[in-house]
C-alpha positions in Angstrom: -1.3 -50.3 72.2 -3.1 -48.7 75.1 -5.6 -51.6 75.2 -6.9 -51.1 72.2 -8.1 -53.9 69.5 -6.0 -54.0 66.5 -7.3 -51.9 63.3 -8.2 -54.8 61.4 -10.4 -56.0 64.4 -12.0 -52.6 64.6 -12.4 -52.5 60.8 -14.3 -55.8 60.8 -16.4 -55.2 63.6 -17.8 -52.0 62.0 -18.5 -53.5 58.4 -20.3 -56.5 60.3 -22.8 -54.0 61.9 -23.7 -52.4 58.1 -26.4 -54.2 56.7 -26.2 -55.7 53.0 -26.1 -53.5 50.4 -28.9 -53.0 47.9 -28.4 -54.8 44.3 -27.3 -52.3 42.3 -25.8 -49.9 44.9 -22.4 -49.4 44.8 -21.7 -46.3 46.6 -22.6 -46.1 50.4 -20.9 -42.4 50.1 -23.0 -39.7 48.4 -19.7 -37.5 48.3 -18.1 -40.4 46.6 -20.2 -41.0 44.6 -20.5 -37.4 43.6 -16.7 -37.4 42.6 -16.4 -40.5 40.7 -18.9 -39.1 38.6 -17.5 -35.6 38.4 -14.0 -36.9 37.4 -15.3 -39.3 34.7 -17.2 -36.4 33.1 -14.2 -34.3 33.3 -11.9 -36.7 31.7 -14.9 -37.5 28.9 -14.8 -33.6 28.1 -11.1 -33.6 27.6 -11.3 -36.5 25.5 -13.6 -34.9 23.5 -12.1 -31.3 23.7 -8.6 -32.7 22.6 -10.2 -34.8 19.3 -11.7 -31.8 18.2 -8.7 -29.6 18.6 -6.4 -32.3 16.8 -8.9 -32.5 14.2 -9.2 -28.9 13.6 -5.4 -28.7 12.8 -5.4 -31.8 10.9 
């Protein structure tokens, strides 16, 4: 549609221009990043915070 290349194409194009990423690098994204560990912590806590309120009523 108006001339354009399809998304795919564009997609492809653009990840073809990024160079490789570095061994051990797995976010290109700081923000990403920043959330995927944020969430994992959260759900560690509640984990934690849950056990010790079953076990306190136990």
């Amino acid at each position: 549609m108006f001339h354009r290349k399809p998304l795919e194409e564009r997609i492809a194009e653009r990840q073809a221009k990024l160079p490789p990423l570095k061994e051990g690098q797995h976010f290109e994204h700081g923000p990403a990043k920043f959330v995927f560990i944020s969430l994992i912590t959260a759900v560690v806590l509640m984990h934690i915070v849950g056990l010790a309120i079953v076990m306190h009523f136990a």
